[in-house]
N, C-alpha and C positions, 0 to 999 in steps of 0.2 A: 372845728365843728360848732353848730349851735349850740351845743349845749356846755363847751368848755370851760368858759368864763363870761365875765358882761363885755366884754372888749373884742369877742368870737365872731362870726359869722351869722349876719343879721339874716341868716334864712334858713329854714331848717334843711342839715344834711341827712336826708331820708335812708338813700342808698351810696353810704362812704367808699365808693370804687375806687377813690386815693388810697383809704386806709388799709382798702384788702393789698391791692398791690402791692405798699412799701412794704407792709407784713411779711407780704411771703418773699419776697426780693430781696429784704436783710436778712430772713433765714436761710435763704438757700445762698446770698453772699458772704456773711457772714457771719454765721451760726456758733461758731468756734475762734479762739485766737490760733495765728498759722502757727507751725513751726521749726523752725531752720533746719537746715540740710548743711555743715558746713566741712567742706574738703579742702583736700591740698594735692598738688603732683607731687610734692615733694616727699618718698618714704618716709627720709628722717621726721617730717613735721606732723606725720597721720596721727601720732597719737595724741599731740597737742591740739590738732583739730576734733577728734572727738570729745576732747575734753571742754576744748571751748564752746563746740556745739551743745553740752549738756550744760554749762553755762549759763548762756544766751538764753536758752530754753526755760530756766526758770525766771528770767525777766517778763515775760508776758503775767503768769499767774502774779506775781509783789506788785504790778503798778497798773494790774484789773486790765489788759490790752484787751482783752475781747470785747468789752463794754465800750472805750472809745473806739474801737473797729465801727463796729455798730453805729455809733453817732457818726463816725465818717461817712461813712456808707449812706447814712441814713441825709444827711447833708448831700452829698452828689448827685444824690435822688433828687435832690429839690433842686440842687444848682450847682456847687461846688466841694469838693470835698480838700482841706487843706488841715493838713499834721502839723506841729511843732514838735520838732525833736530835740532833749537837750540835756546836759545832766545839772541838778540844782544845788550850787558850790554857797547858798547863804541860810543856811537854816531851813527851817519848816515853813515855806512863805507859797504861797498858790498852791497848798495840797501836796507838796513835795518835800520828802526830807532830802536834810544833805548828803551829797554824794550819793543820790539814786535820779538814774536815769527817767525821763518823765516822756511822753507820749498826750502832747495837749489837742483839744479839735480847737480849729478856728473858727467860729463863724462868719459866715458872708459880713452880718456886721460888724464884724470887730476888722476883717484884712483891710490892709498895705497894701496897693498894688499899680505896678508900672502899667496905666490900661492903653501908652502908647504902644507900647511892645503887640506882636501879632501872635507870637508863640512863646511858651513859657521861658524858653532857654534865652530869647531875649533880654529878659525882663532886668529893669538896671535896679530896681527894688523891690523888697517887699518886705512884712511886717503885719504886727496886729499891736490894738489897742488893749489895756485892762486896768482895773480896776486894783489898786493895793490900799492897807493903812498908810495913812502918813508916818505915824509916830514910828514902819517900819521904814521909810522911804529914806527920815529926816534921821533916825540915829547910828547910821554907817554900818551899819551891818549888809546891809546889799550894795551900797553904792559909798566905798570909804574915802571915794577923792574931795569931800566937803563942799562938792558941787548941790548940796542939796538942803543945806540950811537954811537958805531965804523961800524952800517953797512954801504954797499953803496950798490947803483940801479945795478940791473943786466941790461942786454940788450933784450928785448924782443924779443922774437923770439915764435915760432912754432915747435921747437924740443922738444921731449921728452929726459927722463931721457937716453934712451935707444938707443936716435941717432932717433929714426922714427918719422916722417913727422906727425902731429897730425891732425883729420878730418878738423880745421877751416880753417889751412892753404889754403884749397878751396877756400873760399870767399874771407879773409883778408888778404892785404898787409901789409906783417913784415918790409918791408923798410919806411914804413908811419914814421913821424916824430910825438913821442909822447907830448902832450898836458904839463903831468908832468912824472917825471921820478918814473919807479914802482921796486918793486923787488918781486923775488917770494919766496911763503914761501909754508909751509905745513901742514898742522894737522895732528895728528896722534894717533887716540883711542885705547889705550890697556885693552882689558877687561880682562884679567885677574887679572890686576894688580890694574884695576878701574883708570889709569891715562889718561889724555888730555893733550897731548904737542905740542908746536908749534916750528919750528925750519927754518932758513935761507937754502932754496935749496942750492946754490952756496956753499954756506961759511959751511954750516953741524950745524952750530952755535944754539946751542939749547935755545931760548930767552923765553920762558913759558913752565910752566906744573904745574898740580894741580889734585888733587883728585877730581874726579869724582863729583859731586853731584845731574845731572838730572835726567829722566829716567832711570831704571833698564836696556832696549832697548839696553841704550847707544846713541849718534847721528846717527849712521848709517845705515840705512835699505836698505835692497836688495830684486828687485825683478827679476824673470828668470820663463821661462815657462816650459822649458822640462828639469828636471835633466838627467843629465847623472852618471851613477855609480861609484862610487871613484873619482871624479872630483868636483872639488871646483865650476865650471863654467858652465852652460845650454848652450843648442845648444837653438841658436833662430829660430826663424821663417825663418827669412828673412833669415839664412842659408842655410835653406832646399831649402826655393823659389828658391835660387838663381841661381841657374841653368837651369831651366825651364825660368826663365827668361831672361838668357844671348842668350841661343837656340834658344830660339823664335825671340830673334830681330837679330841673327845670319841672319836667316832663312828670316824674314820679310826685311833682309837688301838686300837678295841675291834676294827675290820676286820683291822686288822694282827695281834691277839693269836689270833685266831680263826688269819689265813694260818698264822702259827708253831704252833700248837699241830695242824693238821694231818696227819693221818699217813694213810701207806699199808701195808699190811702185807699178808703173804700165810701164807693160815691153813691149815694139815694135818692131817687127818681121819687117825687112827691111831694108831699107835705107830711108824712105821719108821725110825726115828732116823737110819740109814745112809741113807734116799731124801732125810730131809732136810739131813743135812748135805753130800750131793754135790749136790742144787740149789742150797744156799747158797756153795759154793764153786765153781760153774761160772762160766765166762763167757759173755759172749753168743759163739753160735755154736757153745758146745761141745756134746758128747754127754753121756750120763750114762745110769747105770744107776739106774732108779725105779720102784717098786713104791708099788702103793696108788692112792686116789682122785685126780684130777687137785686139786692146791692152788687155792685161792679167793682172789682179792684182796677183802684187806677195808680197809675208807678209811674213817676217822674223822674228825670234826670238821672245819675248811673255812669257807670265807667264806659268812657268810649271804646272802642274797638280797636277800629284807626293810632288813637293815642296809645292805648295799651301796647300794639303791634309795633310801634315805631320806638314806644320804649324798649321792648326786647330785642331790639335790633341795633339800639344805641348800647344796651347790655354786651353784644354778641361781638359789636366793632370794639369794644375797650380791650374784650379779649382777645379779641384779635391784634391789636397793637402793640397789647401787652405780651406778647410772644404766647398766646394761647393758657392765659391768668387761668382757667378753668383747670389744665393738665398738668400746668407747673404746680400749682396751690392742692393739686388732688380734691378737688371741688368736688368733682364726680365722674363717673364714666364716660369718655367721649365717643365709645363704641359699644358695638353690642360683644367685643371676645377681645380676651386681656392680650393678644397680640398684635389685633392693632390698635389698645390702646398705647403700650407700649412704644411705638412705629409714632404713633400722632406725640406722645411723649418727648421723645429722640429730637423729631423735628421743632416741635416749639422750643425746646433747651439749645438751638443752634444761638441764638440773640443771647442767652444766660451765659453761655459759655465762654462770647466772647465777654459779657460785664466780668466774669468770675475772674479770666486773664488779666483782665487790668485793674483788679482788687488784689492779684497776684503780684505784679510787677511792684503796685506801689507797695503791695507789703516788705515783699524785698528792699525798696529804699529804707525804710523803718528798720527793718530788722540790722539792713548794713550799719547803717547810727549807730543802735542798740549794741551791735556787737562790737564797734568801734571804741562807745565808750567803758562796754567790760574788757574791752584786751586792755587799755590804757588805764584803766582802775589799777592804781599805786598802791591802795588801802584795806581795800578789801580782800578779804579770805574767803572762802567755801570750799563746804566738803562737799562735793560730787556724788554721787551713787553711782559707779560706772561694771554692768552688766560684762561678766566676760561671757565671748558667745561658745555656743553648745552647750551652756550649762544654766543651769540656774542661780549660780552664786554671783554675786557682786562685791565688790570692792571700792573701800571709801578712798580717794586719793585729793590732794588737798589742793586747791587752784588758786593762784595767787601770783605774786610781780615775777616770784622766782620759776613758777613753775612754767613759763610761758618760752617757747623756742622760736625765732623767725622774728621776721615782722608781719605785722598786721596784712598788708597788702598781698603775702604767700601764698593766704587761703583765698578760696573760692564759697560762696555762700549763695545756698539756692533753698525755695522755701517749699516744705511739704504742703503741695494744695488739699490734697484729701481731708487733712487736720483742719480745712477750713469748714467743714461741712460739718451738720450734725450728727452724732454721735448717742443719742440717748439711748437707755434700755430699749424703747420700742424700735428701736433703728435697727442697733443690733440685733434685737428677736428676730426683725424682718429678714436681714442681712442673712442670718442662719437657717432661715425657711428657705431660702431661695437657693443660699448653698444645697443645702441638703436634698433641692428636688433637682436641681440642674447640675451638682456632679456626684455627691456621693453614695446615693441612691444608685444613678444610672450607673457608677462606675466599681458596683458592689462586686462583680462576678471578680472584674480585674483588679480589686484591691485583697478578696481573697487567694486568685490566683499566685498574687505577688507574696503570699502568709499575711496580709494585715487582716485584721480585724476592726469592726464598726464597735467604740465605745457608745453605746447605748447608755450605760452609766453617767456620763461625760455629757450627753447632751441634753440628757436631762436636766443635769443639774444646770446646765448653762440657759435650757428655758424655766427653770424655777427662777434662778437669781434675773433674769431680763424682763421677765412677765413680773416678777415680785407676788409668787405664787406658791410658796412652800410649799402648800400641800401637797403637792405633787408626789411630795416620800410616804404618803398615806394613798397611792393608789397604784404604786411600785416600789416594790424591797428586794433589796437585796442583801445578800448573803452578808457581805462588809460593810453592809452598812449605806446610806445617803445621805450624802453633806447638802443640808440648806440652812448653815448657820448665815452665810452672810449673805443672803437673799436680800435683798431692799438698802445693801448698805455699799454695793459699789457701783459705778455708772459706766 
C-alpha cells in the first residue's frame, strides 16, 4: 500500500480489494493449526496410536504452527507456498532449540529450485537461502567437519542471486549497522540421490552433505492452487486479482480527483460590487441590502456517472472471481431471505473448498514429518493426558523410546480439517443458535417422548461463557445455583 513505507506503492491504494481478499482467504484457510487423525489396522498397535496421535498434537501449539500456516497460505496466495521441515540437532540457531522439530516458510526469495523440471515430483533439486552469524558458522558447533575456518561474513544486502530486489527490501534498511556479522548459506535437497548439502553462497564452498535419513517427503513441501500444464509453477490467486484490482483504484483514483476538483460558486450579473460584497459577508439568517438580478449557482465538475458505474462494476467482477468475496467475507446480504442466502453461500464456497483440500493434503505432508520425527525422538519424554472414553477421568501415561510398539510406517495419519477453521467464542455462540433452531427445538416432543429432557441451565451457561456476558445469572436463577465463574476465560 501507499502508505506502508517510502519504498511502497507510488500511488495511493484507495480501495485495497487485495487486502480484503487475502483477509478472508487466510481465515477461512487457515484460521486454526490442523490436527492429526493417527490409526492403525493393527489391534495390537491402537493404543500406541492414540498415544502418539496425542503426541504429535501437541507439536503444532511449542513451534506456533498456526502462525506459519498462515504465512504459507498467505505466500501461495501471492505465488508459492513451500515448508521446510526438520528437527534442529545444533543448539538454539534460526529460532529453534535442539531437538525440536521446526516448520520454516520459504520465501519465493530465498528458494532453490530445478525450473527445468515441469512437475514437482521431477524436480532434481531444491533448497533455500539464509542468513546465519559467522562466529556460529566458524566454531563447529553446527558444522564440526572444519570445513568452515577459512570463511568470512558476506555483506548483507537484499539482492538476489539474480540481481532483483527481494520483497523485504520494502520494510528493511540494508544500510542498518549489523548487531553481528552474518554470511549466507544454502541448503540444498537432492532427492534422487537422497543427499542434504549445505554450501557458502558467495564463496560456492561446499561445507556439509549427508545421506538423507528423515522422511521419505524429504524437508521440502509445496503448496500452489491452480496448476498450470507442463509448468512446474501455479498461477495464484492474487495473480488473477490483480488487475481488477489495480482498475478499480485506477478508477477510484480518477472518482476521487473529479470529487476535489468540484466546485460551486454563485455568479452576479452586473456590476454592484456593494450587493456583492454584503451577500458574501452575510450569514445565514441575516438581512442585507441587494440590488440587481437574483445570483445563479453555478457548479462545475463532479463525479461522473459513467465512471462511478464502471467503477461498481469493476467492484462486482472481483467478486465475482473471487468465488463471490461479498458471501464468503459475510460483507452483507446477497438476498432479500436468509435461504437463499445460504444457497448463493454454498455455491461461492465451491472454489474455497477445493483451496481448503489442498491446504489439507499439504498439511498432511507436515504433520507425516512432524510425526516421523516424534516417533524417532530417542530423548524425549511426555506425559500425555489421555481421556478414557465414557467418562470423564483421564489418565497420565508416559511416552517415550520405550513406550512405542511397531514401526513408524504401521500407522495411518489423516488430519482433522474441521480444526482447520475458526473456532472463537462468537463462532461457537453462532454454532449453538443454529443447533438449537434446526434440531433441538424441532425435535423437543421426541426427545421428551424418548424421557430426555432440554438443560435450559446448561445452555445458558454455554451462552454466557461464549457471549462473555455473565450477567445473564442476574435475569435467571435457579434453585442450585448458576455457574458463570469462567465466562471470558475459555475459548
Amino acid at each position: 500500500g501507499y502508505h506502508y513505507s517510502s519504498e511502497a506503492s507510488d500511488r495511493r491504494v484507495i480501495v485495497p480489494f487485495l487486502k480484503l481478499a487475502i483477509s478472508i482467504y487466510i481465515r477461512l484457510l487457515a484460521a486454526k493449526a490442523p490436527r492429526a487423525l493417527i490409526t492403525t489396522k493393527k489391534q495390537q498397535l491402537k493404543s500406541t496410536a492414540a498415544n502418539l496421535e496425542l503426541a504429535v498434537n501437541e507439536i503444532p501449539k511449542e513451534i506456533n504452527l498456526q502462525s506459519t500456516l498462515k504465512d504459507i497460505v498467505l505466500e501461495a496466495l501471492f505465488f508459492f507456498g513451500v515448508a521446510k521441515v526438520g528437527l534442529s540437532h545444533s543448539g538454539e540457531l534460526l529460532g529453534h532449540r535442539v531437538g525440536e522439530p521446526f516448520v520454516d516458510v520459504i520465501t519465493l526469495d530465498n528458494l532453490i529450485i530445478d525450473m527445468a523440471a515441469q512437475d514437482l515430483n521431477q524436480i532434481q533439486y531444491v533448497g533455500n537461502t539464509y542468513w546465519m552469524n559467522i562466529e556460529n558458522v566458524k566454531n563447529g558447533s553446527v558444522f564440526p567437519n572444519g570445513k568452515t575456518k577459512d570463511l568470512e561474513s558476506d555483506t548483507y544486502n537484499f539482492i538476489s542471486e539474480d540481481g532483483e530486489e527481494k520483497a523485504e527490501s520494502v520494510s528493511i534498511d540494508q544500510t542498518a549497522q549489523l548487531y553481528k556479522k552474518k554470511i549466507q548459506l544454502a541448503d540444498v535437497w537432492l532427492p534422487e540421490d537422497g543427499i542434504f548439502a549445505t554450501y557458502a553462497v558467495k564463496s560456492g564452498k561446499l561445507i556439509d552433505d549427508f545421506q538423507w535419513k528423515g522422511p521419505e517427503l524429504g524437508p521440502y513441501h509445496f503448496l500452489g492452487f491452480d496448476k498450470v500444464p507442463g509448468n512446474l509453477l501455479p498461477i495464484a490467486p492474487v495473480s488473477v486479482w490483480r488487475d481488477l484490482h489495480e482498475l478499480g483504484n485506477t478508477l477510484y483514483r480518477k472518482l476521487s480527483d473529479q470529487a476535489d476538483s468540484q466546485k460551486t460558486v454563485l455568479g452576479f450579473s452586473g456590476n454592484s460590487e456593494e450587493g456583492v460584497g454584503n451577500f458574501k459577508e452575510a450569514r445565514d439568517g441575516d438581512g442585507i441590502t441587494f440590488k440587481g438580478q437574483k445570483p445563479e449557482k453555478l457548479t462545475a465538475g463532479g463525479v461522473d456517472p459513467n465512471t462511478l458505474a464502471f467503477f461498481m462494476n469493476n467492484r462486482d467482477l472481483f467478486s465475482y472471481f473471487a468465488s463471490n468475496l461479498d458471501s464468503l467475507g459475510g460483507l452483507g446480504a446477497q438476498s432479500d431471505t436468509v435461504g437463499q442466502d445460504k444457497l448463493i453461500s454454498a455455491a461461492s464456497g465451491a472454489q474455497l473448498r477445493d483451496m481448503a483440500s489442498q491446504v489439507v493434503d499439504f498439511s498432511k505432508q507436515i504433520f507425516r514429518s512432524l510425526s516421523f520425527y516424534e516417533w524417532n525422538d530417542l530423548v524425549r519424554t511426555r506425559e500425555l493426558e489421555r481421556p478414557i472414553p465414557g467418562t470423564d477421568v483421564s489418565i497420565i501415561v508416559p511416552w517415550n523410546r520405550n513406550s512405542r510398539a511397531g514401526t513408524f510406517d504401521m500407522y495411518d495419519l489423516d488430519i482433522d480439517v474441521f480444526s482447520m477453521q475458526d473456532d472463537s467464542p462468537t463462532i461457537k455462540l453462532q454454532k449453538l443458535g443454529a443447533i438449537m433452531q434446526q434440531y433441538i427445538i424441532p425435535m423437543k416432543p421426541l426427545i421428551q417422548e424418548a424421557g430426555g429432557s432440554i438443560n435450559i441451565k446448561s445452555i445458558l451457561e454455554a451462552v454466557a461463557k461464549y457471549s462473555d456476558f455473565p450477567e445473564i445469572a442476574e435475569f435467571v436463577t435457579f434453585a442450585d445455583g448458576f455457574n458463570t465463574e469462567e465466562v471470558g476465560n475459555k475459548s
